[in-house]
C-alpha positions in Angstrom: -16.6 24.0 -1.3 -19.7 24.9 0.6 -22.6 25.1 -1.7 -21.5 24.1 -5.0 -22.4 20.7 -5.9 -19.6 19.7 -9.1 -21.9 16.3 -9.7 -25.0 18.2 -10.3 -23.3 19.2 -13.7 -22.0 16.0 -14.1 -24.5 14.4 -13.3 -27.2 16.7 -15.6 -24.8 16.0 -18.8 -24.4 12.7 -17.8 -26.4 11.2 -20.3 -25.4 12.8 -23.4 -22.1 12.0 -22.7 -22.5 8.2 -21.9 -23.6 8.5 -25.9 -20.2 9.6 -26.2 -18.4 7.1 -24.6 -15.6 6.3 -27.4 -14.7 9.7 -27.4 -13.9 9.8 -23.9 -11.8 6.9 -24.5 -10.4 8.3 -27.1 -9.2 11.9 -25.0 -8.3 9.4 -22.0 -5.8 7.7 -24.3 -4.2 10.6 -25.5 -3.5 11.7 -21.5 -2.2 8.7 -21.3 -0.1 8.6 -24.0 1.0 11.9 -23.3 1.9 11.2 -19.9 3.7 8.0 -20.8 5.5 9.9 -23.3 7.2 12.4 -20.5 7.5 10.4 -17.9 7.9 6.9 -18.7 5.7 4.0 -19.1 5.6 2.7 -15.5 2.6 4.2 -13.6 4.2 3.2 -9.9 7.5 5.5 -11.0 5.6 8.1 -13.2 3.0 10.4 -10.5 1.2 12.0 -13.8 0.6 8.6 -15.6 -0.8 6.6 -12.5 -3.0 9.5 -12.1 -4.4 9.6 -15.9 -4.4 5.8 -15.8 -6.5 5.6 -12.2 -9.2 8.4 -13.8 -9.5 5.9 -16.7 -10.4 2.5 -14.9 -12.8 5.1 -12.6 -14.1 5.9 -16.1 -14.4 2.4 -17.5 -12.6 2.5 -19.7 -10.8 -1.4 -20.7 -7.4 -2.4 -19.5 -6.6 -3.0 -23.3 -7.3 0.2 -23.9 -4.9 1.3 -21.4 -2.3 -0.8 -21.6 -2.3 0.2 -25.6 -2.0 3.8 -25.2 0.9 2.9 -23.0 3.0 0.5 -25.1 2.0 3.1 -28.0 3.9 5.7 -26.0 7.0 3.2 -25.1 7.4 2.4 -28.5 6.3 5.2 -30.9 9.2 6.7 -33.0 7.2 9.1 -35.2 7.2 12.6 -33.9 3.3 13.0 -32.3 3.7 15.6 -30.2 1.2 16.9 -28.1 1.0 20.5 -26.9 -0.5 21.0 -23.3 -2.4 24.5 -23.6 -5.2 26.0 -20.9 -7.8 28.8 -22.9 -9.5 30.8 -20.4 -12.7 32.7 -21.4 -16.0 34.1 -20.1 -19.4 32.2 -21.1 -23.0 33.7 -21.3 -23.6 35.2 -18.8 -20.1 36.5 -17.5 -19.1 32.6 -16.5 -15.8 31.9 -16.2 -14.8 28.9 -18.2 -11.5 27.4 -18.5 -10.7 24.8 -21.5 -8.1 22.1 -21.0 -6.4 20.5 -24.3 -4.1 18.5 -25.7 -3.4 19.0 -29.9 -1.1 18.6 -32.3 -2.3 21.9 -33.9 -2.4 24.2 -31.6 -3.8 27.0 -34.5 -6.9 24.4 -35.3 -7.3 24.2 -31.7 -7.1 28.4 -31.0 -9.9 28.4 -34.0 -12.4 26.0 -32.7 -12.7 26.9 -29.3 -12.5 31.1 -30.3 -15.4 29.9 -32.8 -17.0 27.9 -29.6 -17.3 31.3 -27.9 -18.1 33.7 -30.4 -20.7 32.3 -31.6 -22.7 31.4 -28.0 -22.4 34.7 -26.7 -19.1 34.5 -25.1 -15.6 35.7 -25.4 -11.8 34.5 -25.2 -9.4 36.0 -22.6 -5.9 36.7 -21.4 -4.3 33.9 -19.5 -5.1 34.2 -15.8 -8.3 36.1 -16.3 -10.6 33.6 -14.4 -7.8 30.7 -13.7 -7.9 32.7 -10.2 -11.4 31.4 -9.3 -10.8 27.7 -9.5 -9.2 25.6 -7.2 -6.9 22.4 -7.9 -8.9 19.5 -5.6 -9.0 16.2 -6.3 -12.6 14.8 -6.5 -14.1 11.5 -5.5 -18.4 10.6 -5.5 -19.3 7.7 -4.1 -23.1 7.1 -4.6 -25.3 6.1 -1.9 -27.7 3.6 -2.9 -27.3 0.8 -0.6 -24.5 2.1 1.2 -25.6 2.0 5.0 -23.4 4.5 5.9 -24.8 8.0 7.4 -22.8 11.7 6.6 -21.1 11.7 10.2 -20.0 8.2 9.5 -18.6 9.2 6.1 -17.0 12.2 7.6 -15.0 10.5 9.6 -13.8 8.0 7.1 -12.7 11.0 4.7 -11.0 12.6 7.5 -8.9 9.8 8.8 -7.7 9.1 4.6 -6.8 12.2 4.8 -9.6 14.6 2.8 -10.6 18.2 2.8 -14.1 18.4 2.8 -16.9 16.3 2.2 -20.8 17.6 0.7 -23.1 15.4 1.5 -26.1 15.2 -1.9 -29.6 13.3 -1.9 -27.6 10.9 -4.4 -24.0 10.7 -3.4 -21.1 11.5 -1.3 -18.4 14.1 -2.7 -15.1 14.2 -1.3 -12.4 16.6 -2.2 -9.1 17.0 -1.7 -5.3 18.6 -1.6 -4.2 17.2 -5.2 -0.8 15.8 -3.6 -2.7 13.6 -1.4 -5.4 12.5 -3.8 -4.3 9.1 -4.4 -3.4 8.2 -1.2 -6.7 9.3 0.1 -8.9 7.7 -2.9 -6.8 4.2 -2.0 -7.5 4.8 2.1 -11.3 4.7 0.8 -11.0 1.9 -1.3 -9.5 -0.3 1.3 -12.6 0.4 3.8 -14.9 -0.6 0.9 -15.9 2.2 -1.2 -16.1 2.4 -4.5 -15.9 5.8 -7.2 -17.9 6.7 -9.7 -15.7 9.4 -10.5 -12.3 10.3 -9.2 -9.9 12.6 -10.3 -8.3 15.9 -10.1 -9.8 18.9 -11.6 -10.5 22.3 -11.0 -13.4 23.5 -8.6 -15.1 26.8 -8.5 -14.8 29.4 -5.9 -18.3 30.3 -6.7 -21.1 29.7 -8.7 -23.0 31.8 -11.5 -26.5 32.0 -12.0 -27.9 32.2 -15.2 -31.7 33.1 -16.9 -32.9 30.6 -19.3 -31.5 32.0 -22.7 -27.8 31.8 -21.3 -28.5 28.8 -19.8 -29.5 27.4 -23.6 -25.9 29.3 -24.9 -23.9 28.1 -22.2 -25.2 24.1 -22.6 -24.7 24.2 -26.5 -21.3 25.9 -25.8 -20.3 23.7 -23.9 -21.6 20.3 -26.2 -19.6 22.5 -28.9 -16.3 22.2 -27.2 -16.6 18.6 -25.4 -16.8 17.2 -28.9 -13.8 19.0 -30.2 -11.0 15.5 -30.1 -8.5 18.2 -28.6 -10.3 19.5 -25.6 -9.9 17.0 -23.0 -12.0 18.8 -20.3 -14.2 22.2 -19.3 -14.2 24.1 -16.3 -16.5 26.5 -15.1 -18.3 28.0 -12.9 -22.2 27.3 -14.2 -24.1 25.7 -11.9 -27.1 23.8 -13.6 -29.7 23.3 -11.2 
């Protein structure tokens, strides 16, 4: 993961999306429904759920919340299906971006993120034309402020839970690691005190693109274009905005 920072986008969209907070409720309940609905209700016998439902407290999102999309799932006899699909694409600038969603329509859903592309200078692809420069890791930051803790110290601690790698930022810690080991490693921390301000498993990178300032304007308005579609739960790529 050497020299690619995934919180410095986070963190440099971070504001418009805390304006958007009910919308990320709203996509975290339908993981969680979905995930309910295949596997059961019970997050300590269903993997996928406990997973959806750990990203969500990380996120803030309330326990009524949860527990709602979850008795929605146990209980729901009308046919809402959801339909799992991955669209892979290149951005401005020859990025490689890789859209995650979850619809009901999967035709409105091929229309909107095709229209997301074409019309901010980028283009759709076949599937597994740029899914073979990401990696599956799972992801915790802990910030620093006020943690008296130095990157050796941390090091150690992420080792001995068990993680990959750890970058050290001016802000935060970030901590990756093999997705089958992600929970086990994010509770290790949280026993020795440390607390997330985002955990979860997602898609990392190889490397990262750089971009002049008019691709850099295409790619952020792309990109606002598809995080407020309700069917796109999350988008990968390999932009790196400085």
């Amino acid at each position: 993961m050497a020299g690619h920072s995934k919180w410095k986008n986070i963190q440099n969209r971070k504001n418009a999306q805390d304006s958007k907070r009910g919308r990320v409720f709203q996509k975290l309940a339908k993981e969680i429904y979905v995930a309910a609905k295949q596997g059961g209700p019970d997050p300590e016998l269903n993997p996928s759920l406990r997973l959806v439902v750990e990203k969500s407290k990380t996120a803030n999102m309330p326990n009524d919340n949860i527990k709602r999309a979850i008795d929605k799932a146990a209980g729901n006899q009308e046919s809402e299906n959801y339909e799992e699909i991955i669209y892979e694409g290149y951005g401005p600038g020859g990025t490689a971006v890789l859209v995650m969603c979850l619809t009901d329509n999967k035709n409105r859903t091929a229309s909107n993120v095709r229209l997301a592309f074409n019309k901010h200078g980028g283009n759709l692809g076949e599937t597994g034309c740029v899914s073979y420069m990401f990696d599956r890791k799972g992801y915790l930051v802990i910030e620093r402020e006020e943690l008296e803790i130095d990157e050796d110290e941390m090091l150690m601690h992420v080792l001995e839970a068990g993680g990959e790698d750890l970058e050290t930022m001016e802000e935060v810690f970030e901590i990756y690691t093999d997705p089958e080991s992600f929970i086990e490693v994010k509770s290790s921390l949280e026993k020795a005190g440390f607390r997330f301000v985002t955990a979860e498993i997602t898609m990392i990178p190889q490397t990262t693109a750089d971009l002049n300032e008019e691709q850099t304007d295409k790619m952020e308005r792309m990109l606002d274009m598809l995080e407020d579609d309700d069917d796109i739960q999350g988008v990968h790529h390999n932009y790196e905005n400085e």
